[in-house]
N, CA, C and O of each residue as an XYZ file, in Angstrom:
724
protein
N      22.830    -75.620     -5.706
C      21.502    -75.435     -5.153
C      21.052    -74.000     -5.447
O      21.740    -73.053     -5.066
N      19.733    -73.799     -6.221
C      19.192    -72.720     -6.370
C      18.444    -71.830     -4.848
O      18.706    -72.221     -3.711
N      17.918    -71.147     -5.001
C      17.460    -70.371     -4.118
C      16.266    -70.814     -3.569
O      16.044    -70.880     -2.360
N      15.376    -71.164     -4.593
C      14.143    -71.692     -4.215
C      14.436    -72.979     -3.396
O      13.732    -73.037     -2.388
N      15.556    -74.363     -3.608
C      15.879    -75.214     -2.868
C      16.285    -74.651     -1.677
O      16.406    -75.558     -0.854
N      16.537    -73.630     -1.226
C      17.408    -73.123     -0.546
C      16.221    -72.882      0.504
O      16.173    -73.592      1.509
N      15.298    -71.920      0.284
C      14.304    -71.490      0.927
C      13.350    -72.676      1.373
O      12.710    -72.556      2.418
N      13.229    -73.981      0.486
C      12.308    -75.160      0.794
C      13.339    -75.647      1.596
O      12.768    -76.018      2.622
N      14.619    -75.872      1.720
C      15.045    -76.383      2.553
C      15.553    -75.816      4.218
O      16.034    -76.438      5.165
N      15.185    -74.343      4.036
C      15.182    -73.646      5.351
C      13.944    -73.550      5.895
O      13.797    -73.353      7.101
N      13.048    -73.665      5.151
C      11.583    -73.495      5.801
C      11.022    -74.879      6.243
O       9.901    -74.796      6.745
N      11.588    -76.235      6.164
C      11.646    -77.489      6.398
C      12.624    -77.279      7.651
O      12.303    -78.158      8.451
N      13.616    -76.558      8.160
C      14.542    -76.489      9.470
C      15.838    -77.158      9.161
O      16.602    -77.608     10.014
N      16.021    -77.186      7.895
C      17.472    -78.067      7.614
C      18.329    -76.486      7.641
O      18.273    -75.515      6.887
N      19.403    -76.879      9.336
C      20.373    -76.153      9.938
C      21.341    -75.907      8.705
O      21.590    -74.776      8.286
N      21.912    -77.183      8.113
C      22.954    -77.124      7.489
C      22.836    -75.929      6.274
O      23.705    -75.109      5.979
N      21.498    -76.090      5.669
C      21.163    -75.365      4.444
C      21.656    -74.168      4.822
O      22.687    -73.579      4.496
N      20.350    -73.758      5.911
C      20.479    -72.087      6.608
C      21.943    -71.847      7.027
O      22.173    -70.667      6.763
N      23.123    -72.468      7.601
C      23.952    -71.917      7.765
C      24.906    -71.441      7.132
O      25.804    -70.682      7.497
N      24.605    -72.092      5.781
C      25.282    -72.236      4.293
C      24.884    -71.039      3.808
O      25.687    -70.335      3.194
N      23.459    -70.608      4.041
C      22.817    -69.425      3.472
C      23.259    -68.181      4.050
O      23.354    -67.191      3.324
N      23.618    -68.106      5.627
C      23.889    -66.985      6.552
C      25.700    -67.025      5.859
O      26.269    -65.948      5.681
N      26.428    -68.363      5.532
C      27.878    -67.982      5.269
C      27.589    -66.974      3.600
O      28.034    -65.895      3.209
N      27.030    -67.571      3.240
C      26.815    -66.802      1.487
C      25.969    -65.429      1.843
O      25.746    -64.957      0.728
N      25.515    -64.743      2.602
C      24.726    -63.660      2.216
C      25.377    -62.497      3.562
O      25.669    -61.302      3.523
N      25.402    -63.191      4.314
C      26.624    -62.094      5.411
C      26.963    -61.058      4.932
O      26.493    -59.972      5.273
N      27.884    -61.231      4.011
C      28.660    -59.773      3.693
C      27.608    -58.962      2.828
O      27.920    -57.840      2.430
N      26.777    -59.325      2.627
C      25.245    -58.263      1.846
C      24.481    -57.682      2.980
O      24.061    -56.530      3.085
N      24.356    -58.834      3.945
C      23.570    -57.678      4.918
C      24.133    -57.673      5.604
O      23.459    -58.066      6.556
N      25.319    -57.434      6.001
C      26.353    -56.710      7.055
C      26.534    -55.217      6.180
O      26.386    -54.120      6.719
N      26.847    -55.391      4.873
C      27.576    -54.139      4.096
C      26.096    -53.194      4.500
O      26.315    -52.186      5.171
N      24.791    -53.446      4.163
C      23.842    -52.676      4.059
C      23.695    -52.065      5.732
O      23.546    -50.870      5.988
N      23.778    -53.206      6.809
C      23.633    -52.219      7.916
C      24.284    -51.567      8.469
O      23.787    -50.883      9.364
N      25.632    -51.487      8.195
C      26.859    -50.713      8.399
C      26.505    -49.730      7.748
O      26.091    -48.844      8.496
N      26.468    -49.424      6.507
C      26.135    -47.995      5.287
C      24.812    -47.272      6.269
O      24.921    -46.099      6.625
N      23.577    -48.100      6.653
C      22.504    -47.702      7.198
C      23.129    -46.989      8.397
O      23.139    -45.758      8.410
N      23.735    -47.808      9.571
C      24.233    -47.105     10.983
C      25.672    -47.018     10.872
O      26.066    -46.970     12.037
N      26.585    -46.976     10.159
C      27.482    -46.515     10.633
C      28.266    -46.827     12.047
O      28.985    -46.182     12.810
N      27.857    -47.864     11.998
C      28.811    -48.050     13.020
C      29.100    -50.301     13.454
O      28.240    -51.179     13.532
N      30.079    -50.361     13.555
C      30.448    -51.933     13.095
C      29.302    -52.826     13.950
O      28.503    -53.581     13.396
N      29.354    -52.657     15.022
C      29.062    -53.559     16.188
C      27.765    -53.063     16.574
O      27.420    -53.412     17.703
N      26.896    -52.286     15.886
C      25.695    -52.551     16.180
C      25.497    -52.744     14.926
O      24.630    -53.609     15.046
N      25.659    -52.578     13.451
C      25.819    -53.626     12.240
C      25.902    -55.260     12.616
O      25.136    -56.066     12.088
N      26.787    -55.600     13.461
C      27.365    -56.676     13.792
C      26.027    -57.596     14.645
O      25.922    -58.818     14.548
N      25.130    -56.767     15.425
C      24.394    -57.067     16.166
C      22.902    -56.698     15.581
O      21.850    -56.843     16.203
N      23.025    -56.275     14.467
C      21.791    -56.071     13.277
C      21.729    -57.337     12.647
O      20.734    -58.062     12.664
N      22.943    -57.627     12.017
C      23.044    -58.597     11.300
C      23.283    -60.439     11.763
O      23.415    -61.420     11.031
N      23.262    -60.331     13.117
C      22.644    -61.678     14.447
C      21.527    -61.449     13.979
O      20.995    -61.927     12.977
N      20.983    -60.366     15.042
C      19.315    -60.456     14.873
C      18.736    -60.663     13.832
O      17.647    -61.226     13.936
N      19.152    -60.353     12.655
C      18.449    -60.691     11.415
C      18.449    -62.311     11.125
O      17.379    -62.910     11.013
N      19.061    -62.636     11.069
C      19.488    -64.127     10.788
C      18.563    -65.001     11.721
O      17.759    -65.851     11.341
N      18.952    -64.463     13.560
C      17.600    -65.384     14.142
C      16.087    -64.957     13.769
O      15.256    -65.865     13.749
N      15.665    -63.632     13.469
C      14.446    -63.780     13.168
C      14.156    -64.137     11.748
O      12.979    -64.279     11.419
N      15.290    -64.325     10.711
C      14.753    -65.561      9.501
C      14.591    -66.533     10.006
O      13.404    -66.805      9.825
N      15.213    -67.555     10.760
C      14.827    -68.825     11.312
C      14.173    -68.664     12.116
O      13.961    -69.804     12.530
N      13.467    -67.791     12.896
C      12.293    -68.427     13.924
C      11.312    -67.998     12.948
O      10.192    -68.486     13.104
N      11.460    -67.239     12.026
C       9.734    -66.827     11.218
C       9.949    -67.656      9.691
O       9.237    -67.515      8.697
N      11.414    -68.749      9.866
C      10.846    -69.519      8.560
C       9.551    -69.776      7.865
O       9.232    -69.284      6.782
N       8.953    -70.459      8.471
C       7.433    -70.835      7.954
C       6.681    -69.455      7.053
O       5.882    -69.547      6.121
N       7.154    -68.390      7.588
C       6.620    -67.487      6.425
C       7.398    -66.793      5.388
O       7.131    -65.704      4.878
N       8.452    -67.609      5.130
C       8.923    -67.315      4.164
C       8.212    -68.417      2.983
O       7.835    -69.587      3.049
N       8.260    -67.031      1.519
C       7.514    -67.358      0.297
C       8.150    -68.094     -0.529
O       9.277    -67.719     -0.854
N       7.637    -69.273     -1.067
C       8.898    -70.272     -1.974
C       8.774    -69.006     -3.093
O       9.771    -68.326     -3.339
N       7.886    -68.826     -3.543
C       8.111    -67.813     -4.644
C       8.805    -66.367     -4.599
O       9.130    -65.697     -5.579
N       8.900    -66.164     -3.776
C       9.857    -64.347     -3.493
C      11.410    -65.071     -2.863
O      11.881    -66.113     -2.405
N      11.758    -63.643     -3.238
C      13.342    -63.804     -2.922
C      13.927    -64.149     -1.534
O      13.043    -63.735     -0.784
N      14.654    -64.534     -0.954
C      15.092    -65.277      0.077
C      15.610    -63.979      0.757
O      15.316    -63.402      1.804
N      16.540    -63.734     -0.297
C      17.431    -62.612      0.288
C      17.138    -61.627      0.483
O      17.408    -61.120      1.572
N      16.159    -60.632     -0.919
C      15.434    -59.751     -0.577
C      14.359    -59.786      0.619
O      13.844    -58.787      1.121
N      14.156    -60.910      0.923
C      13.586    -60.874      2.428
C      14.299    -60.640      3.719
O      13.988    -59.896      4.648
N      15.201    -61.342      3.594
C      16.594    -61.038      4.479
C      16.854    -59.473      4.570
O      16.901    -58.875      5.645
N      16.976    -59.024      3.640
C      17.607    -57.569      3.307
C      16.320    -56.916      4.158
O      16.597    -56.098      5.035
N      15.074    -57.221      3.942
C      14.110    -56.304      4.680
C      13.611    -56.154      5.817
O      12.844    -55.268      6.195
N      14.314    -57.581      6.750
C      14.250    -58.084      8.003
C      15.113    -56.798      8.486
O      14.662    -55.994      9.302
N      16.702    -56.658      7.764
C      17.479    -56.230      8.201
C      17.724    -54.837      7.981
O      18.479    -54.197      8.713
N      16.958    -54.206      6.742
C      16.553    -52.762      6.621
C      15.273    -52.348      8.126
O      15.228    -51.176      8.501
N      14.697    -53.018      8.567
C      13.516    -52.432      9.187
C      14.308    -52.213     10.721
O      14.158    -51.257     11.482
N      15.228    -53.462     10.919
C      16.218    -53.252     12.312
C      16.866    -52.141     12.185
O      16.868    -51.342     13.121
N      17.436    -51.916     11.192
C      18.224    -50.636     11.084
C      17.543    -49.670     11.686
O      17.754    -49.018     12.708
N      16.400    -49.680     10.623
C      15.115    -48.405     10.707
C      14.861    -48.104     12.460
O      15.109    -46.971     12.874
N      14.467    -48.948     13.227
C      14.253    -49.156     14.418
C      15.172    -48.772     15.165
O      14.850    -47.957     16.030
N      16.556    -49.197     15.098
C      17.970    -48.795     15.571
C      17.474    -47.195     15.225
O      16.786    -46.455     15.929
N      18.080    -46.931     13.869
C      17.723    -45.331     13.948
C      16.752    -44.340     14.423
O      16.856    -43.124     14.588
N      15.761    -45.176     14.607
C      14.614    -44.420     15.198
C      14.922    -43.886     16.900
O      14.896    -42.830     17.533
N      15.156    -45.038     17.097
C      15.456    -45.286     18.761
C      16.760    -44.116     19.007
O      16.711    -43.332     19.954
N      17.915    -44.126     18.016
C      18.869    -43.013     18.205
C      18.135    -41.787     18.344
O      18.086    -41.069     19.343
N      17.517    -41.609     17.135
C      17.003    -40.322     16.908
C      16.286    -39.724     18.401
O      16.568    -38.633     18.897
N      15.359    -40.658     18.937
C      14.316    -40.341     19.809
C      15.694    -40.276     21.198
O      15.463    -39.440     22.072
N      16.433    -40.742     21.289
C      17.771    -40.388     22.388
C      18.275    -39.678     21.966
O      18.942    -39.421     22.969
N      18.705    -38.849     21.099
C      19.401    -38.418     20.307
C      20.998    -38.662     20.900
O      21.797    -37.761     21.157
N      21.130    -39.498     20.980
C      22.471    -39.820     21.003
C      23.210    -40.281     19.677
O      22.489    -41.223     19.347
N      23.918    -40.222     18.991
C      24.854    -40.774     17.695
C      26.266    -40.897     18.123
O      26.927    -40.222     18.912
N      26.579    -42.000     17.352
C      27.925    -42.366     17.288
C      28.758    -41.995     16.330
O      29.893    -42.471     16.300
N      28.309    -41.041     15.349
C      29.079    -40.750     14.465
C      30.249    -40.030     14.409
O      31.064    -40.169     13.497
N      30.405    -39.128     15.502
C      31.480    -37.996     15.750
C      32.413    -39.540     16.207
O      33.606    -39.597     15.911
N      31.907    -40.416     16.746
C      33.217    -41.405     17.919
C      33.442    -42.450     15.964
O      34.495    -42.658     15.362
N      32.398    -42.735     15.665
C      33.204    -43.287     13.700
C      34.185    -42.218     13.141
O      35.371    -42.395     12.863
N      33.543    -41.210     13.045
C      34.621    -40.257     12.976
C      36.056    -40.359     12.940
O      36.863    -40.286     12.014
N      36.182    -40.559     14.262
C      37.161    -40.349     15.044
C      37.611    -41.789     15.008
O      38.824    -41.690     15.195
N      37.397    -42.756     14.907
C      37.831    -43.992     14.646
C      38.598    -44.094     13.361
O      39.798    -44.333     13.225
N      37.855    -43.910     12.611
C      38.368    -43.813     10.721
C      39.870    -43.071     10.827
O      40.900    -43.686     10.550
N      39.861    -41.560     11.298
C      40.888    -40.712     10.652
C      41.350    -41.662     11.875
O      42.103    -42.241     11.091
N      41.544    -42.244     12.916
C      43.046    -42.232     13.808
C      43.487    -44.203     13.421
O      44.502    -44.838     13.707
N      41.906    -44.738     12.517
C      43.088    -45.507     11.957
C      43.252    -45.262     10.550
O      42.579    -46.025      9.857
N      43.660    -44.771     10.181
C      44.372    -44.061      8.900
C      46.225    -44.497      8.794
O      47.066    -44.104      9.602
N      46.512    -45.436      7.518
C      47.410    -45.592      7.645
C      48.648    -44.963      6.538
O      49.868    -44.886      6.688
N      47.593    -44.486      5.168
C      48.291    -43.818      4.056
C      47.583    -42.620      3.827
O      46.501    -42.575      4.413
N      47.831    -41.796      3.256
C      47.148    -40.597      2.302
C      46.431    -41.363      1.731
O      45.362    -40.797      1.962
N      46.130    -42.352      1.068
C      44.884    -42.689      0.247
C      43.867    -43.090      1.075
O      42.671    -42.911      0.848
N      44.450    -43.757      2.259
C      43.553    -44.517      3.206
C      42.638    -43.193      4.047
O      41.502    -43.015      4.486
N      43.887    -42.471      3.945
C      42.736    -41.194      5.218
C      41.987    -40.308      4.193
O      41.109    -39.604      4.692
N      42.157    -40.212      2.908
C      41.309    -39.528      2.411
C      39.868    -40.140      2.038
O      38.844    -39.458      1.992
N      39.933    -41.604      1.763
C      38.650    -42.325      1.389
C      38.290    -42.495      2.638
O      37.354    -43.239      2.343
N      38.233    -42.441      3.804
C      37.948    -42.668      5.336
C      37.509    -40.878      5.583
O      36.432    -40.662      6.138
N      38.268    -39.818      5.207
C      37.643    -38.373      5.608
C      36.189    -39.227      4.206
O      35.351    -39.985      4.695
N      36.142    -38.932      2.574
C      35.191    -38.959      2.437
C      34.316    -39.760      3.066
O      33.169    -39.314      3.038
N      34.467    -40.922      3.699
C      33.203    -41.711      4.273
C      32.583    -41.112      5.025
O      31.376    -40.968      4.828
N      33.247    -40.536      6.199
C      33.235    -39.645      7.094
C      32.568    -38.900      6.834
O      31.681    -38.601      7.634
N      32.673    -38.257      5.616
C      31.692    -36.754      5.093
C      30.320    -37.528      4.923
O      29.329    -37.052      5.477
N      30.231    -38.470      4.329
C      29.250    -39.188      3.846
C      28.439    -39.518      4.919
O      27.245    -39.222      4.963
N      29.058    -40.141      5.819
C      28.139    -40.563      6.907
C      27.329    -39.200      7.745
O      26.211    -38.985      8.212
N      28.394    -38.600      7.632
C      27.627    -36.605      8.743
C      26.548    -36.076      7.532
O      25.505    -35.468      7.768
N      26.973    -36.396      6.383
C      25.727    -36.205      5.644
C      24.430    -36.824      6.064
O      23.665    -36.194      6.794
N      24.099    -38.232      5.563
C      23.566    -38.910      5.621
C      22.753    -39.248      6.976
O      21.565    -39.570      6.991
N      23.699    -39.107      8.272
C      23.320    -38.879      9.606
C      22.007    -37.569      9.616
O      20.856    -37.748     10.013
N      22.376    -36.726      9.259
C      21.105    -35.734      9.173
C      20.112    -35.875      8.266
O      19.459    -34.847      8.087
N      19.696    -37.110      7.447
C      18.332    -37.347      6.993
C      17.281    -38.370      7.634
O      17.881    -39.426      7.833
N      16.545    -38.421      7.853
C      15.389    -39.407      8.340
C      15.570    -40.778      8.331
O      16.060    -41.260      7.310
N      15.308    -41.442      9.163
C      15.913    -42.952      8.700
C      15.375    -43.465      7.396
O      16.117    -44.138      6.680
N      13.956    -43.159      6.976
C      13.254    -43.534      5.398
C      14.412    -42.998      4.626
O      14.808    -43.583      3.618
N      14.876    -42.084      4.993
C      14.998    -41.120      3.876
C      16.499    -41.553      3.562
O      16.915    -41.617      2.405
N      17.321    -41.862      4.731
C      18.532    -42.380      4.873
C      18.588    -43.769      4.363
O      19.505    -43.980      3.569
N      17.554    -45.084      4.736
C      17.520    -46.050      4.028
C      17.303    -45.780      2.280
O      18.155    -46.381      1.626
N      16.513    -45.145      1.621
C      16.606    -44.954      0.372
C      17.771    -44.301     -0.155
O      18.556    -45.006     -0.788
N      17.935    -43.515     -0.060
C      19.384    -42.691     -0.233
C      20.596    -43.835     -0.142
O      21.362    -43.966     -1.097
N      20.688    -44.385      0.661
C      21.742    -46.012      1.012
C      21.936    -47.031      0.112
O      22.915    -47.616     -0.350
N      20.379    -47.107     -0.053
C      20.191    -48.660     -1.004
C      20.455    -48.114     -2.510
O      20.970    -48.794     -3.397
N      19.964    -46.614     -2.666
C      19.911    -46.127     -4.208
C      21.063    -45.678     -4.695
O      21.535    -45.886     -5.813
N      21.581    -44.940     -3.655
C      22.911    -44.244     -4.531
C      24.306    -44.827     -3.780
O      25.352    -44.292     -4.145
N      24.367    -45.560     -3.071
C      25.146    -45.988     -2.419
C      25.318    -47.609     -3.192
O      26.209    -47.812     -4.016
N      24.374    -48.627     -2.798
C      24.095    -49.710     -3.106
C      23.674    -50.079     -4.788
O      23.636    -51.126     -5.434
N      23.374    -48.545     -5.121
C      22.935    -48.569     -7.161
C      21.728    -49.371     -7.075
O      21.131    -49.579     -8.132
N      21.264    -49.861     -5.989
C      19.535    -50.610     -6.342
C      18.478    -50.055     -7.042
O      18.298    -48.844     -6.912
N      17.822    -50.625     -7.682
C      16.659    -50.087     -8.469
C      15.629    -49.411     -7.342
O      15.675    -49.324     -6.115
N      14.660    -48.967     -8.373
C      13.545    -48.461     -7.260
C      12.725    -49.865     -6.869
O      12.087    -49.967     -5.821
N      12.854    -51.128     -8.045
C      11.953    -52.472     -7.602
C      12.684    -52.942     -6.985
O      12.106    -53.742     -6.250
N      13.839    -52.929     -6.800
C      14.522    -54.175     -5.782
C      14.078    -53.038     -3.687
O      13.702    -53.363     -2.561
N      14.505    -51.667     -4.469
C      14.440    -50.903     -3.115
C      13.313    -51.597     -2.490
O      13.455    -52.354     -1.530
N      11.660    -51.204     -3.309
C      10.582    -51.514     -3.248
C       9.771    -52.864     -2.242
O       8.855    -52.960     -1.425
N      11.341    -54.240     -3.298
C      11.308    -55.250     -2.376
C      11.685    -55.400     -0.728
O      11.046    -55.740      0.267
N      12.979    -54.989     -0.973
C      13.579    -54.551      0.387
C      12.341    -53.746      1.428
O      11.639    -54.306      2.270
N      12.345    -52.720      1.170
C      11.679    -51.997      1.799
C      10.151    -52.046      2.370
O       9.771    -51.642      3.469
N       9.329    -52.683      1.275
C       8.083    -52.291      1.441
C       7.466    -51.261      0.840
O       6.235    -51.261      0.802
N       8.288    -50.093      0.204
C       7.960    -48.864      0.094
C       7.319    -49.163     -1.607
O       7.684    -49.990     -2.443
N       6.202    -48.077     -1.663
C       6.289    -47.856     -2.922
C       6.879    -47.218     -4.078
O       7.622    -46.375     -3.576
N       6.963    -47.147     -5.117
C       8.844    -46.953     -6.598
C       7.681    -45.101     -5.932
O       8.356    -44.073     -5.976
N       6.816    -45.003     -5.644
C       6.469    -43.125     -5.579
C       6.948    -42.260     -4.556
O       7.245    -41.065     -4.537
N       6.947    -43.671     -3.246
C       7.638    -43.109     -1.892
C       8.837    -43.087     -1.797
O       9.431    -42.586     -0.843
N       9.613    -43.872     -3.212
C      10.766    -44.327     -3.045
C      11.251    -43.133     -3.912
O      12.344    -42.758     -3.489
N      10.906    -42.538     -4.777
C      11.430    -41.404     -5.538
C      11.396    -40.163     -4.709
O      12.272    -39.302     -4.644
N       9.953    -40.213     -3.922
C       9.890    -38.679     -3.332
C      10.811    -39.080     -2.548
O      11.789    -38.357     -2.739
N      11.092    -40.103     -1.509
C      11.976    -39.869     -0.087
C      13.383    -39.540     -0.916
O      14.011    -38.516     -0.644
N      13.701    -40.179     -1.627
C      15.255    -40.318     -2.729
C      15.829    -38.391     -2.675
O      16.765    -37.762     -2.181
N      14.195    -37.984     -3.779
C      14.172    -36.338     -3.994
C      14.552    -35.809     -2.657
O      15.644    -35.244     -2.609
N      13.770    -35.895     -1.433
C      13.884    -35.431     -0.758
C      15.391    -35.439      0.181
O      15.978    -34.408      0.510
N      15.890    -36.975      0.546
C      17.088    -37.283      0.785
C      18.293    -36.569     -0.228
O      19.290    -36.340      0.456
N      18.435    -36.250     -1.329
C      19.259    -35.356     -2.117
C      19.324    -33.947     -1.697
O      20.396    -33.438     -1.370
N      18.058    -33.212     -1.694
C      17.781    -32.251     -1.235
C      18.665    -31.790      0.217
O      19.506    -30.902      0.351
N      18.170    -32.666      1.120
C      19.085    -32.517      2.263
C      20.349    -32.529      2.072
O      20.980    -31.510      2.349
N      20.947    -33.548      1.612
C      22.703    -34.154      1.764
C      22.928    -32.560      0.767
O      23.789    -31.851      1.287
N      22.254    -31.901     -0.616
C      23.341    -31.102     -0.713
C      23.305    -29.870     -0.063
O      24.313    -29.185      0.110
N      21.530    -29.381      0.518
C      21.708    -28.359      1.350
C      22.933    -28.478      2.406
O      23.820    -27.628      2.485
N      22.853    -29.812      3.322
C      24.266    -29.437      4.529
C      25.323    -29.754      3.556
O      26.435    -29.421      3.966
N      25.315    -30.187      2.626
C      27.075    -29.784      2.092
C      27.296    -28.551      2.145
O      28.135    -28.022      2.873
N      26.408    -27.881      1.220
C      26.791    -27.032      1.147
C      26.762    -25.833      2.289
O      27.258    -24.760      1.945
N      26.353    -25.914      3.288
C      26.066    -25.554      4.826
C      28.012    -25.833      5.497
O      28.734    -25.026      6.083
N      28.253    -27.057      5.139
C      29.648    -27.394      5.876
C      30.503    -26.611      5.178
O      31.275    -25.797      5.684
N      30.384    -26.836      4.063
C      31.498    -25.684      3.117
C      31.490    -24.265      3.047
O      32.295    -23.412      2.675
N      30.361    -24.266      3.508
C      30.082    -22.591      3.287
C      30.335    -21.786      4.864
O      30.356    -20.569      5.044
N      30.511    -22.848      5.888
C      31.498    -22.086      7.264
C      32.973    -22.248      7.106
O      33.719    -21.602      7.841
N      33.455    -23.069      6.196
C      34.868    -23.041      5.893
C      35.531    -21.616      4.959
O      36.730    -21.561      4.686
């Protein structure tokens, strides 16, 4: 079954299709809202919510556009929202990921790709959620600026400046962290 069957047959309410669709695309938008927040279990609870609001807003899904890239943008904008809502509490969970990663660390290879994530995420934590979703999908995920575009909403101009701008940041605080060491 192609995609387009896929989408005529979820936008008709056939359960079986859609659940077939949520087992096949899971690990795409779980991986993206985890990279976005950083953290499992509100990933975990990004990626619920996404899934029920594809099936209650079936009917507007496009036989002609992508299924998934719709999916992906349901579940980029929750993120967005999640992050917003942190930001405006300023509460983060990243110091407690942190701290999760290195104490489960079970080899030298394991704790060093877990410190870089780690770096990655305290990076990334200090850019804007736009700026953090592009930065995610582009250099993280290797997406084009048209697929970003899809995902996002954004335009390939907003998607370059936020990109420029998201670089800008991640190497100013690198080089900010390294330079108190």
């Amino acid at each position: 079954m192609d995609f387009t069957e896929y989408t005529r047959a979820i936008k008709k309410g056939d359960r079986l299709v859609f659940r077939e669709f949520v087992e096949m695309s899971f690990g795409r938008v779980f991986g993206l809202a985890f990279k976005m927040t950083a953290d499992k279990y509100i990933s975990e609870d990004i990626v619920q919510e996404t899934f029920i609001k594809v099936w209650e807003k079936r009917s507007l899904i496009r036989e002609d556009g992508s299924l998934i890239s719709w999916t992906l943008r349901i579940a980029t904008n929750l993120c967005l929202d999640y992050l917003r809502k942190q930001k405006r509490n300023k509460q983060s969970s990243s110091s407690e990921y942190t701290r999760d990663l290195i104490s489960a660390a079970d080899s030298d290879k394991e704790l060093r790709d877990e410190e870089a994530a780690a770096l990655l995420n305290k990076l990334t934590a200090m850019l804007s959620p736009r700026q953090r979703m592009v930065f995610t999908l582009s250099v993280i995920d290797e997406l084009s600026a048209d697929e970003i575009s899809l995902i996002s909403g954004l335009s390939k101009e907003r998607i370059k400046s936020n990109l420029y701008h998201a670089r800008q940041e991640v190497r100013k605080n690198w080089e900010k962290l390294y330079a108190d060491e």
